[in-house]
N, C-alpha and C positions, 0 to 999 in steps of 0.2 A: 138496498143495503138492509140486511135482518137484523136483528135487534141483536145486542150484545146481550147475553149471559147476566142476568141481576142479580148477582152476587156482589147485594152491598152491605151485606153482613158477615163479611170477608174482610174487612181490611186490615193491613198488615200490624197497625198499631193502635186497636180499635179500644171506641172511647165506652165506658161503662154502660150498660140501661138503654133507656132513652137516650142518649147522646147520640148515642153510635147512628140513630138515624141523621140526626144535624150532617154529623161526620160524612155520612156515604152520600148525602145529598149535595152538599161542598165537593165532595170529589170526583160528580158527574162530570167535572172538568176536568181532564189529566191535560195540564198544560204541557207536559213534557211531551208526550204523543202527539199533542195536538187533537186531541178526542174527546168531545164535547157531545154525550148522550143525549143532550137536550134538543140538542140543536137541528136533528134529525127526527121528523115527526112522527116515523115507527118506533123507534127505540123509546125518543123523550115520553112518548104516552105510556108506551109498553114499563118504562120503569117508574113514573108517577104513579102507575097503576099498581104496580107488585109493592111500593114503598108505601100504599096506604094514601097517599098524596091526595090522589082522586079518587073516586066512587068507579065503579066498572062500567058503569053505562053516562057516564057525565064528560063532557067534551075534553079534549087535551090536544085541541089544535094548536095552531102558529100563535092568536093571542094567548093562550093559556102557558106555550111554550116560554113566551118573550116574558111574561110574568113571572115565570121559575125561574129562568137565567139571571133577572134583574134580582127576587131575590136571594140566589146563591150566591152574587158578587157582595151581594149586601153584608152576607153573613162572611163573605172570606174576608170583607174589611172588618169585620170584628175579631176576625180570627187575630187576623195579622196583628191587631191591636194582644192582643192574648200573646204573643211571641216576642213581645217588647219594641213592637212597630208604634207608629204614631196613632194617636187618638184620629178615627173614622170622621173626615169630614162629613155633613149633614148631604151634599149631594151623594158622598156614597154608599151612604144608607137610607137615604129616601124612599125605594122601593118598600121597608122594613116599617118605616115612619107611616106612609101610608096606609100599609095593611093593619098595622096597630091602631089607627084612628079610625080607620072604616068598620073596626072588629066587632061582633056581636057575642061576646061572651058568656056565658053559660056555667051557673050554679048547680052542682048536684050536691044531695046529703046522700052518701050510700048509708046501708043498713047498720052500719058499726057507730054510725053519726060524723062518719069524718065528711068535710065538705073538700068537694073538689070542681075545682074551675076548666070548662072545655074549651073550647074551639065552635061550640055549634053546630049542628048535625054533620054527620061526616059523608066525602063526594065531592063536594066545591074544592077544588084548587086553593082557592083563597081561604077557605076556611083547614086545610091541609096545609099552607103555610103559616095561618096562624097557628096550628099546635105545633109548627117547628119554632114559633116564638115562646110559645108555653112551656116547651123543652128547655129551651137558654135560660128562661127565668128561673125554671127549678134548680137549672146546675148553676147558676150563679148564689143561687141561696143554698147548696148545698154543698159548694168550694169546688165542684168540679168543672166547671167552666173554665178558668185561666189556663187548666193542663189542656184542652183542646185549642190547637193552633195549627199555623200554616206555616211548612217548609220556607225558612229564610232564604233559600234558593230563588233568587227569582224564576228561573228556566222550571222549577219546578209546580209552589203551592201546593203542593198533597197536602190534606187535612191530615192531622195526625195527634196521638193523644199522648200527653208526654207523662209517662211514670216514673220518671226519675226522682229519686228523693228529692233531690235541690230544686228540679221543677224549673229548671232553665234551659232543659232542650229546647232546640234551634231547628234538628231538621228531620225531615220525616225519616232518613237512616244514614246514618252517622259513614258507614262505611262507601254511600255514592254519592248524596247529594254533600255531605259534613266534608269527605276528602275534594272534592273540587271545589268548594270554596275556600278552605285550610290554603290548597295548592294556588287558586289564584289571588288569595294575598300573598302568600309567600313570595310569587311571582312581581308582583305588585311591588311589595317591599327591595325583592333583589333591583328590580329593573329600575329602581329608585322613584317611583311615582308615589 
């Protein structure tokens, strides 16, 4: 199988800045297709690699793979959480818990005297998922975090970045995933359930 196309700064409802990498990383999984980049050891390296994830010459086998998967699930239970889902049990973010505890972070003063927090030399997986932790943290402190969520669909989960003024989008687009769910409550409701 050849690697898909990494175009993940493409997506159809793409989140600001830095986000947008969180975003394209969550949606290495297209639940709806059943297509999972990771999961596949040419493609999952090939796009760790083009997303900055990993170093070019630093490993992105099966355990590096099973590392990314466990924490992109992590990061869609926060999502979910972000779209008015229940608060993320501790086992489904645990991949996330672990990488935060084991983290070796890193102070710089650049030239202008602002101080800014790394990740640690860049290349390691784990240290590439730790700057996608550094990422959540700055848009949580900067309000844009809550608009990144995950299509209420369950057949679906696209990450998606909601601009709505009201800020209570539901789904990644309103015209396929929004009308089949509209439709099977509707359904729901006539059938009397």
């Amino acid at each position: 199988m050849s690697p898909p196309a990494v175009d993940h700064y493409e997506e159809p409802r793409p989140a600001p800045g830095p986000l947008l990498l969180v975003q394209s990383f969550v949606n290495t999984l297209d639940v709806a297709a059943d297509i999972d980049v990771l999961a596949d050891a040419e493609s999952g390296a090939a796009w760790l690699r083009d997303s900055g994830l990993v170093g070019p010459t630093e490993p992105a086998g099966p355990q590096e793979l099973r590392s990314a998967r466990a924490a992109r699930e992590a990061m869609r239970a926060l999502l979910l959480c972000n779209g008015h889902g229940p608060a993320p049990d501790a086992d489904a973010i645990r991949p996330l818990t672990a990488l935060a505890q084991s983290a070796r972070l890193q102070l710089a003063v650049g030239p202008a005297g602002q101080v800014e927090l790394g990740a640690g030399q860049p290349g390691r997986l784990a240290n590439g998922l730790l700057r996608l932790l550094l990422i959540v943290r700055d848009a949580q402190q900067d309000g844009t975090w809550p608009r990144l969520k995950v299509c209420r669909n369950d057949e679906c989960q696209w990450a998606f970045y909601d601009r709505s003024n009201s800020r209570r989008g539901a789904w990644c687009d309103m015209a396929i995933c929004g009308n089949v769910i509209k439709n099977r409550n509707l359904r729901a409701r006539r059938s009397g359930k």
